[in-house]
C-alpha positions in Angstrom: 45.2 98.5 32.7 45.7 101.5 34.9 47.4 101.3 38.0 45.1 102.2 40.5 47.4 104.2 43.7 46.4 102.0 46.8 45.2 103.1 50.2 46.1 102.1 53.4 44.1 103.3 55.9 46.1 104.2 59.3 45.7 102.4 62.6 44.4 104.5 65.0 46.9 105.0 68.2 45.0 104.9 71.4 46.7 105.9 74.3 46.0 103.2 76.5 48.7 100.4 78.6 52.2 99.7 77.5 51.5 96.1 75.9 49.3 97.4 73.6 52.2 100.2 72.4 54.7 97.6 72.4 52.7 94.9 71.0 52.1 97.0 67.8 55.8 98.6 67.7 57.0 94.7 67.5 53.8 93.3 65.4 53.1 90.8 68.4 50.2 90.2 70.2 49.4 90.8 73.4 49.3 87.1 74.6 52.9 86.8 73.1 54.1 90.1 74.7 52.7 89.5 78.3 55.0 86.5 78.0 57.7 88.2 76.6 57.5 91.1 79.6 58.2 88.4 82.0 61.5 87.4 80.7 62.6 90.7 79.8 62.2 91.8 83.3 63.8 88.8 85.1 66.4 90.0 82.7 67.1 93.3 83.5 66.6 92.0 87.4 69.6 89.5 86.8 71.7 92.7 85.1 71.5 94.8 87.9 72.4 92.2 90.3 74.9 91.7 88.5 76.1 95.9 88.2 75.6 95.4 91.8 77.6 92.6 92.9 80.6 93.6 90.7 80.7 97.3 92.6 80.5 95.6 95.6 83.6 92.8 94.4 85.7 96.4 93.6 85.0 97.6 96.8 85.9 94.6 98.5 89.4 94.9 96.6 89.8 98.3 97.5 89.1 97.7 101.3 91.6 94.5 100.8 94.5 96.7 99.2 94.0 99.1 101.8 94.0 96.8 104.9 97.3 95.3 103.0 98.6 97.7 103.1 98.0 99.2 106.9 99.1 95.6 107.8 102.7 96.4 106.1 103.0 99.6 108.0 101.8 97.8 111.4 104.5 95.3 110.5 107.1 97.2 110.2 106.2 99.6 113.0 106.6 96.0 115.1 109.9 95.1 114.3 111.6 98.8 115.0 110.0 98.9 118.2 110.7 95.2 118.8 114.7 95.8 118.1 114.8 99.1 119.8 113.4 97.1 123.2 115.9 94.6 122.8 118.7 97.2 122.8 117.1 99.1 125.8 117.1 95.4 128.0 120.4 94.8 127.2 122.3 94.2 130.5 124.8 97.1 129.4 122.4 99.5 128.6 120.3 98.9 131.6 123.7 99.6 133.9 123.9 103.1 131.9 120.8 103.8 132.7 121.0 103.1 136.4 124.7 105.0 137.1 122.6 107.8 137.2 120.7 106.5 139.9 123.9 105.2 141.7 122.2 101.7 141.5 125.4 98.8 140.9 125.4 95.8 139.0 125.7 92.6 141.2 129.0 91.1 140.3 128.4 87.6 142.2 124.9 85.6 142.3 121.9 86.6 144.9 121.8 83.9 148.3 119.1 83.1 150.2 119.4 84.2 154.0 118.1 82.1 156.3 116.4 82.7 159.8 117.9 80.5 162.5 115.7 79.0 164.8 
């Protein structure tokens, strides 16, 4: 017996909605692919919330660093000025700054005057 060559006769493409391309690029039908479509898309809607939520957690860290670090600055900014008031309200260095202005210390306590009646 001869081997007879066999002949497969091509399915014709027609141009036409994206189930029926996909349905014969994955040999389903369309029943099973309209199905299929639904999960596929509420899975590529839960990827890019997720693409978007972790940009926004980086960002959030970024903004977090930052205001750390203006918060150490600030801090430290505090405490020089803090210091350099308590030297300027020192009793001592508020005398100095008053000779100029011939103003005196009080060496004894302040009294109360009273009118007499």
């Amino acid at each position: 017996m001869k081997n007879k060559p066999i002949h497969t006769k091509k399915k014709q493409v027609k141009k036409g909605s994206l189930t029926n391309t996909l349905s014969e690029g994955f040999n389903m039908d369309r029943a099973t692919l309209s199905s299929t479509m639904v999960y596929l898309i509420a899975f590529v809607l839960f990827v890019i919330i997720y693409i978007a939520n972790s940009h926004y957690h980086v960002k959030t860290m970024r903004k977090i660093k930052d205001t750390k670090q203006d918060l150490k600055e600030i801090q430290a900014e505090y405490v020089s000025l803090k210091a350099e008031l308590a030297k300027k309200t020192k009793a001592s260095e508020l005398a100095k700054g008053l000779k100029d202005k011939e103003i005196k210390e009080l060496r004894q306590p302040p009294y109360l005057v009273e009118k007499k009646k």
